[in-house]
C-alpha positions in Angstrom: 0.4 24.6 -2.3 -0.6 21.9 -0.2 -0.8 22.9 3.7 -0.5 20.6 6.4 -0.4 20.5 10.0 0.8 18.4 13.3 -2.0 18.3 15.8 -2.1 16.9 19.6 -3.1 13.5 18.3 -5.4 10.8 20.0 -4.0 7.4 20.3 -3.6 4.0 22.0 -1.7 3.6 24.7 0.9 1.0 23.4 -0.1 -2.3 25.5 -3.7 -1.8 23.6 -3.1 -0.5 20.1 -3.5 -4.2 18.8 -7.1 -4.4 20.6 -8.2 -1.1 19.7 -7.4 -0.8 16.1 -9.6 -2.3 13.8 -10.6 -2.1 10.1 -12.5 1.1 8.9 -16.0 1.2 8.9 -17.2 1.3 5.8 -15.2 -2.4 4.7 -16.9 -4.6 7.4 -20.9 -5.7 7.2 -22.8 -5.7 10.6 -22.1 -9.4 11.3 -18.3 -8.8 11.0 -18.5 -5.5 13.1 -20.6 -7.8 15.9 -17.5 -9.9 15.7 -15.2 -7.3 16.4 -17.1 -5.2 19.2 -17.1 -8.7 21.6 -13.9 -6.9 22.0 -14.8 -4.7 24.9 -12.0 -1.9 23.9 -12.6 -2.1 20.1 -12.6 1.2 18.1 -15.3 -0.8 16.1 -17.8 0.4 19.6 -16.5 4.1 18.3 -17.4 3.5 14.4 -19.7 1.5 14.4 -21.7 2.0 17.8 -25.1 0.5 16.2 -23.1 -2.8 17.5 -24.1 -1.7 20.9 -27.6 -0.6 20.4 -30.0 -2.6 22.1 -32.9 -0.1 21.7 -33.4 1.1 18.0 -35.1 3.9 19.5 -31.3 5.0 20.8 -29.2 7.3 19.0 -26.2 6.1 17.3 -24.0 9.1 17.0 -24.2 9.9 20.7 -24.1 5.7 21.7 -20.5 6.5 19.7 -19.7 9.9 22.0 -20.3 7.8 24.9 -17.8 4.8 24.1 -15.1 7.8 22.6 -15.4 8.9 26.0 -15.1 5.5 28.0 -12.0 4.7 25.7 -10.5 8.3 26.6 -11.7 8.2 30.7 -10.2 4.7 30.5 -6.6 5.6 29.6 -6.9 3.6 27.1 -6.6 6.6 24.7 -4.0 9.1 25.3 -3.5 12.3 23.6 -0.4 14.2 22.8 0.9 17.3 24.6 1.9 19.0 21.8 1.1 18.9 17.4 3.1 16.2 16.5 3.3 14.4 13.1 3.2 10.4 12.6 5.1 8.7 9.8 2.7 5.2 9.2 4.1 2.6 7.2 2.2 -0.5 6.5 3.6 -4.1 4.5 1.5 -6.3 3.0 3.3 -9.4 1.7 6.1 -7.7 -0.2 4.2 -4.8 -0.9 4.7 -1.6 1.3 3.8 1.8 1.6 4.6 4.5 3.8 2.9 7.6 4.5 2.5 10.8 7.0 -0.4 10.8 9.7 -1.3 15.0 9.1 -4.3 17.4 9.4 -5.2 18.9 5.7 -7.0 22.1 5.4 -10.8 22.2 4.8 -10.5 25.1 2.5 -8.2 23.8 0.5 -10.6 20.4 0.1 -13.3 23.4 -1.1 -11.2 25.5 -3.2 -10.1 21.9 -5.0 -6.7 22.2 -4.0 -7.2 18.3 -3.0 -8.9 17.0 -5.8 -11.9 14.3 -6.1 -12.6 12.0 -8.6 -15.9 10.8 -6.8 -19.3 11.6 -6.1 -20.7 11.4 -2.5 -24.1 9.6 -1.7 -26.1 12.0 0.5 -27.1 9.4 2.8 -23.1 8.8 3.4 -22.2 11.9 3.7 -25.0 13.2 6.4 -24.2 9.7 8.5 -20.6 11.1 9.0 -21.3 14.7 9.2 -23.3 13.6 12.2 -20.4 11.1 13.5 -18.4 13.5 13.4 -20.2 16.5 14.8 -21.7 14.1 17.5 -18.0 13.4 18.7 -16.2 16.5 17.8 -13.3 14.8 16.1 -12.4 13.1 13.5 -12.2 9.2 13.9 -11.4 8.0 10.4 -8.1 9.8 8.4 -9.2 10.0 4.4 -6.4 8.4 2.2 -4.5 10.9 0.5 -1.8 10.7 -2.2 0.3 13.0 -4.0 2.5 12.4 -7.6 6.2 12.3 -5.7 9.0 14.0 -7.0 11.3 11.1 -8.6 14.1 9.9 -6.4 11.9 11.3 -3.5 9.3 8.4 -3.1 11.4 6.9 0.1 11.5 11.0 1.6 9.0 8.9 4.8 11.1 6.3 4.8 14.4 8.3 5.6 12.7 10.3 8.1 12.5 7.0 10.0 15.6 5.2 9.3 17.3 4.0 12.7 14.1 5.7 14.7 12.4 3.3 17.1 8.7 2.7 16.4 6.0 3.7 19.3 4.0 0.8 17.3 4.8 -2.3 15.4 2.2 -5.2 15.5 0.5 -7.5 12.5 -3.5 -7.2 12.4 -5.7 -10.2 11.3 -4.8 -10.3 7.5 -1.0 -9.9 8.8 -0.9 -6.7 7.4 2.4 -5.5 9.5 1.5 -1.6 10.7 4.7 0.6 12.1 3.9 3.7 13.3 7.0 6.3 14.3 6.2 9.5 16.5 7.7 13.0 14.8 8.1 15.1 17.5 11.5 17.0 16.4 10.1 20.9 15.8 13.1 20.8 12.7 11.7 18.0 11.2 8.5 18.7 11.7 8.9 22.3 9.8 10.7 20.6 6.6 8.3 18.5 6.2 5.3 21.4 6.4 8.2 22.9 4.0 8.5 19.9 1.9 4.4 19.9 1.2 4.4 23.3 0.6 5.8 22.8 -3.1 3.5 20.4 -4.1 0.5 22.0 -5.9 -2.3 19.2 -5.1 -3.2 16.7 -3.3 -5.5 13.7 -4.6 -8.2 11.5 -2.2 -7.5 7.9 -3.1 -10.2 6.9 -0.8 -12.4 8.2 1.8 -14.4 11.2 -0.2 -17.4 10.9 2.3 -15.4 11.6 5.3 -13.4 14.5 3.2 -16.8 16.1 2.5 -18.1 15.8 5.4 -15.6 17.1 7.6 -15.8 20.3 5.0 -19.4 20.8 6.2 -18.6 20.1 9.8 -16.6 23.2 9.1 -19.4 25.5 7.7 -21.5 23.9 10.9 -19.0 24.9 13.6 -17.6 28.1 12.1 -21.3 29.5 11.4 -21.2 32.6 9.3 -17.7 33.8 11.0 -14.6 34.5 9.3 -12.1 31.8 8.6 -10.0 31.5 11.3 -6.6 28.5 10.3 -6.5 28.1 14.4 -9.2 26.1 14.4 -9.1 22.8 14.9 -12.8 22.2 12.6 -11.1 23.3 9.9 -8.9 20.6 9.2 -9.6 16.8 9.1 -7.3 13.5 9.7 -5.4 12.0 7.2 -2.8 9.7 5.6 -0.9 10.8 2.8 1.5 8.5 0.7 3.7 9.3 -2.2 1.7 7.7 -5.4 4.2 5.7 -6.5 4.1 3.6 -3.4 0.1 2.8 -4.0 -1.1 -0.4 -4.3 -5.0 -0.5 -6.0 -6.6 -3.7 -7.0 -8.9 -4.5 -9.4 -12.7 -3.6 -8.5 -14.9 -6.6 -9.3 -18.7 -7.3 -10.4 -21.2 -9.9 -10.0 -24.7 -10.2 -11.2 -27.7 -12.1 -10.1 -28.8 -12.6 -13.7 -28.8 -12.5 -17.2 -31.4 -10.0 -17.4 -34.0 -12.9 -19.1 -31.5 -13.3 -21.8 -31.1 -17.3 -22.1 -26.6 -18.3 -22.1 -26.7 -18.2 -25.8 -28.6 -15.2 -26.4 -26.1 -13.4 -23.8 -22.9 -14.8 -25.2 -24.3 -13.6 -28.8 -25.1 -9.8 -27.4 -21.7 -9.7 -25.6 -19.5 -11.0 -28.7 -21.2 -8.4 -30.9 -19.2 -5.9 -29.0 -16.4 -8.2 -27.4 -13.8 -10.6 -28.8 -14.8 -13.6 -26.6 -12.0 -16.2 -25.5 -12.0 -18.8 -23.6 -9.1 -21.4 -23.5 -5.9 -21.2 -21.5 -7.7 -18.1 -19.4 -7.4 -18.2 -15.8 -10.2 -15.5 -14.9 -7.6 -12.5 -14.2 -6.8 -10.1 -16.8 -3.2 -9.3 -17.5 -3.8 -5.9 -19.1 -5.9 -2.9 -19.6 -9.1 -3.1 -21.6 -9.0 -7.0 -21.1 -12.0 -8.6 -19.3 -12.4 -12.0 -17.5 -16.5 -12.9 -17.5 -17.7 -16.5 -15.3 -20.3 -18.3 -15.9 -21.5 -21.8 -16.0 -18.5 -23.0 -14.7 -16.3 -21.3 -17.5 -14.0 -18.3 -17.8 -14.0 -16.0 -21.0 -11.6 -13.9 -21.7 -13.4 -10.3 -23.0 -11.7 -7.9 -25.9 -13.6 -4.9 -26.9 -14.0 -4.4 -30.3 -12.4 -1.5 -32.2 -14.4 1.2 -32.6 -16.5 0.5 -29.4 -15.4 2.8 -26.7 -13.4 7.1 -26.9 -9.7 5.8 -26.1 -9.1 9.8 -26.2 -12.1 10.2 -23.1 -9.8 10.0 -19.6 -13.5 8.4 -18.2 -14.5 6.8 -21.3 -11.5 4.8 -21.8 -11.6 3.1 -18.3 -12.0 -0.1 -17.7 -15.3 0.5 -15.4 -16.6 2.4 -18.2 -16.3 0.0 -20.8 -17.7 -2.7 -19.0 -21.0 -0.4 -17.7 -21.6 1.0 -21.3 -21.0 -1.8 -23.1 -22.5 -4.8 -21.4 -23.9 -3.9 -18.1 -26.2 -1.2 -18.7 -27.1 -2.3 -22.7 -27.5 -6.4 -21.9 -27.8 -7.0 -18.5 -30.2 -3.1 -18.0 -27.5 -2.2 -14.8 -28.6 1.5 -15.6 -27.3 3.1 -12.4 -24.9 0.3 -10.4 -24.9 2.5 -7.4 -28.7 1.7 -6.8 -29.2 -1.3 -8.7 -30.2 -4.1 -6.7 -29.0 -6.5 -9.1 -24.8 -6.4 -8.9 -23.0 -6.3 -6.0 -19.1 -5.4 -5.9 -16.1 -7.6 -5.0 -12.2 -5.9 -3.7 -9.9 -7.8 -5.8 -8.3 -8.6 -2.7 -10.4 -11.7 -2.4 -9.5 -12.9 -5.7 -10.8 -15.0 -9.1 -11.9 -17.9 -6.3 -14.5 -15.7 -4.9 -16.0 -14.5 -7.4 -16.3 -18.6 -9.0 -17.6 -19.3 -5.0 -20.4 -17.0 -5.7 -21.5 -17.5 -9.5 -21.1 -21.6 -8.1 -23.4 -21.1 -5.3 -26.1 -19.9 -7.4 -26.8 -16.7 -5.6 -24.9 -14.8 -8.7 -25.5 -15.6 -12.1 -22.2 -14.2 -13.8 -19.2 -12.5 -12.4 -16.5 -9.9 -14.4 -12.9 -9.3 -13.4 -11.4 -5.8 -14.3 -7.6 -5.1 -14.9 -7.0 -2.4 -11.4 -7.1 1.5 -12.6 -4.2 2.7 -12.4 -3.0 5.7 -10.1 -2.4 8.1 -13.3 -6.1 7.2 -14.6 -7.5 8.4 -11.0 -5.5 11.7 -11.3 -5.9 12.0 -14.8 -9.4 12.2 -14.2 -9.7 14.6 -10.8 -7.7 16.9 -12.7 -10.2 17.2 -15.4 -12.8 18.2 -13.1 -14.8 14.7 -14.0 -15.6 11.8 -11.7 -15.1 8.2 -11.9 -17.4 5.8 -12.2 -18.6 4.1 -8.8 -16.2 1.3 -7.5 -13.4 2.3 -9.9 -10.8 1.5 -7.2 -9.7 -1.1 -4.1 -7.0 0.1 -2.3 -5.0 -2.5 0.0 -3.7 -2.5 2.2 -6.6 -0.6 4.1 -6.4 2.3 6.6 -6.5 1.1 10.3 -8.8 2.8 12.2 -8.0 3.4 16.6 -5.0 4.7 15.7 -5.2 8.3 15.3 -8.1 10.6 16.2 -8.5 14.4 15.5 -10.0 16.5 17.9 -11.8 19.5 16.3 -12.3 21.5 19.9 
């Protein structure tokens, strides 16, 4: 049973939600987040508060409390009177989603009842256990989804129908985000109601500030008994029906050939691959089909029969074929989380970046995967298992300045 929860949410007030909101802050580098922060009112000050450190001797977490607090003392952030849901719909193109803004329960994170299929880097994890303890809330909401009942993927949307939005305003990838207040005390119990008969939920993305927020938990409660009033023992979030996602394909380029010369390479990779290369545009049409770039040429990959466990539900992915097949045994990326040799490319960029970075000689070869699908990711949390790293891209991404969860 999945338990949810309206809290007295932090927001923008509505003449500044375009200013404040900004991407989250793990998809920017510190030059973009510089770029953002010359906004005075930015959330990116709140997130990413290194961006006003002029002494490295400073401490970042509380640099973070401070601007929170300007940005609250301000009135720039307002915060509800009373638990109150959001219903946050976003439209990308012709693509859209829609999803409810909800606390989730801590304990049910531990007991598994919302289900990983990632590992956390300690160094990821302790940075946002001591955001968040730092500013006693919650500033990022983890991406949840759930498998919707059919005929009940549109439930948010019908919630909203004829309701006037409290926001409506296109970011700077004219990503269109509408966001509708529930305030109703009906509606708000038939949708705790609603949750109730779904067994699990799933993190689509954000397991570092999921884990985190479980320890902030064990931190704040100390050795007392659970007590479900407490605000520490939930964390923000965004929940959408699966069938609404939208994942892209999770790209890879390498800085080189591991001191195998083009033909020696070519001859490795086709003695596991069927290797193609006319009529191929560089984006794979289906599963277990590879695009590779290099010298100004796209191949078209096949793996051979007999090469990978089609019955394994993390042996058979796509990121797992390519890793134990050509990246770890011909190119020696043994651990791709902390090789310095591949870096990782959201398929939301496209074929043309991955050619503008083999071209400019920085990257030797690039690979473009076929996106996981949503069944694979929950195929795979519900065998207790983890994905490979960078399995997934999900677009469109999460605003962050929206929504903040206070945990006192």
């Amino acid at each position: 049973m999945a338990i949810i929860k309206p809290f007295k949410i932090l927001h923008p007030k509505k003449e500044f939600v375009e200013e404040i909101s900004c991407p989250p802050y793990d998809v920017v580098s510190r030059k973009e987040a510089e770029l953002y922060a010359k906004n005075p009112i930015s959330f990116m000050h709140v997130i990413r508060a290194e961006v006003d450190m002029k002494d490295e001797n400073e401490n970042v977490y509380q640099k973070a409390k401070e601007n929170l607090e300007k940005l609250v003392s301000g009135e720039y952030l307002l915060e509800e009177k009373d638990p109150v849901f959001y219903i946050y719909r976003q439209k990308m193109g012709n693509f859209t989603q829609t999803g409810l803004v909800a606390c989730v329960s801590v304990k049910e994170y531990d007991q598994n009842i919302i289900k990983k299929h990632e590992l956390t880097r300690q160094e990821k994890e302790d940075d946002r256990t001591n955001h968040i303890l730092s500013l006693k809330a919650n500033t990022g909401p983890v991406f949840l989804t759930y498998p919707g009942e059919k005929g009940k993927e549109n439930f948010f949307d019908e919630l909203v129908n004829n309701k006037c939005p409290l926001y409506d305003f296109k970011d700077e990838n004219e990503v269109t985000h509408t966001i509708y207040r529930i305030d109703d005390t009906n509606v708000i119990e038939q949708i705790k109601c609603e949750f109730e008969k779904i067994p699990y939920l799933y993190i689509a993305d954000g397991h570092h500030r999921a884990a985190a927020a479980s320890r902030v938990a064990k931190i704040m409660g100390g050795d007392s008994d659970y007590d479900p009033e407490k605000e520490y023992n939930y964390f923000l979030s965004v929940i959408f029906p699966s069938a609404q996602l939208n994942i892209m394909d999770y790209n890879r380029i390498i800085k080189d050939l591991n001191s195998h010369s083009t033909d020696k390479f070519l001859q490795k990779v086709g003695e596991l691959f069927e290797i193609y290369k006319e009529d191929f545009n560089g984006k794979p049409d289906k599963k277990h089909h590879f695009g590779m770039y290099m010298n100004d040429q796209w191949y078209l990959l096949i793996p051979k029969k007999g090469t990978y466990n089609s019955k394994d539900p993390i042996l058979s992915l796509d990121v797992s074929i390519l890793q134990n097949n050509l990246l770890n045994p011909i190119l020696g990326i043994r651990d791709p989380r902390k090789d310095e040799r591949i870096d990782f490319v959201g398929g939301i960029k496209g074929t043309k970046e991955l050619e503008k970075l083999v071209d400019s000689g920085k990257y030797r070869v690039a690979f473009s995967l076929f996106p996981t699908s949503i069944y694979e990711l929950m195929d795979v949390a519900d065998s207790g298992k983890t994905m490979p790293p960078k399995s997934t891209w999900f677009e469109p991404k999460l605003r962050s300045g929206l929504f903040v969860h206070k945990l006192q």
